[in-house]
N, C-alpha and C positions, 0 to 999 in steps of 0.2 A: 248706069251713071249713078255716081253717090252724090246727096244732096248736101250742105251744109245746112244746120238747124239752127232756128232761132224761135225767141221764147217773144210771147207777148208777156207782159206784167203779170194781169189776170191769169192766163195760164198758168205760170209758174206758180201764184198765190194759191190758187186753187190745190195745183198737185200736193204742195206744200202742207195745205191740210189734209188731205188723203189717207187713209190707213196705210202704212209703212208694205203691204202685200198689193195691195192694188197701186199702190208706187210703182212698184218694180214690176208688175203687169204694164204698165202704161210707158214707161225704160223698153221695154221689149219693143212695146208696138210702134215705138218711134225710131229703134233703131231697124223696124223694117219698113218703116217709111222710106227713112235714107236711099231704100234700094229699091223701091215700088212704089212712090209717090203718085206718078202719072197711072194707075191701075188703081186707085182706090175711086171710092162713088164720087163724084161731081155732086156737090147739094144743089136744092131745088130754088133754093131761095136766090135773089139776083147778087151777084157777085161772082168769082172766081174760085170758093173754096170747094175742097174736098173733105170728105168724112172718110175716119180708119176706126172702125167696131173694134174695141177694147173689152169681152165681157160685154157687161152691162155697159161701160163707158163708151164714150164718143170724144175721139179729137178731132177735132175743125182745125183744119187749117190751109195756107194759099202756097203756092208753086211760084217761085219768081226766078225766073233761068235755072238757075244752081242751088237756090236757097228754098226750102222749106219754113215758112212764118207760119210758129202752132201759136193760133187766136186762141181759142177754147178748148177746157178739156171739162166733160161733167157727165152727168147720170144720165142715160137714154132718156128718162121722161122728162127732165130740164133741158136740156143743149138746143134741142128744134126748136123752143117755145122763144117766137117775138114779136 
């Protein structure tokens, strides 16, 4: 199943400032979201999301039927911290 993707704000801002190489790391690891969404970790914290290991980076984000919503995208030692 392919997902449709959708950006939270923060996301996109975030990527946004990102070095132009880890952009295009993070392009990759969402378009294997698309096709592996439900196989990525379940986070610990209460809610519905899921984490996909980027590198060093971390996207969070929720499953909603068809659709993929990336909440966060950020550095392993920031994204867990709330």
């Amino acid at each position: 199943m392919t997902y449709d993707v959708k950006w939270n704000r923060k996301a996109k801002k975030t990527l946004d400032k990102l070095h132009p190489s880890i952009q295009q790391r993070i392009w990759t690891g969402v378009d294997r979201l698309k096709e592996e969404a439900k196989r990525m970790k379940k986070m610990s914290r209460p809610g519905e999301e899921y984490c996909a290991r980027v590198g060093d980076y971390r996207i969070i984000f929720e499953v909603a039927e068809d659709t993929i919503v990336i909440q966060e995208i950020g550095h392993r030692r920031e994204v867990y911290k709330d």
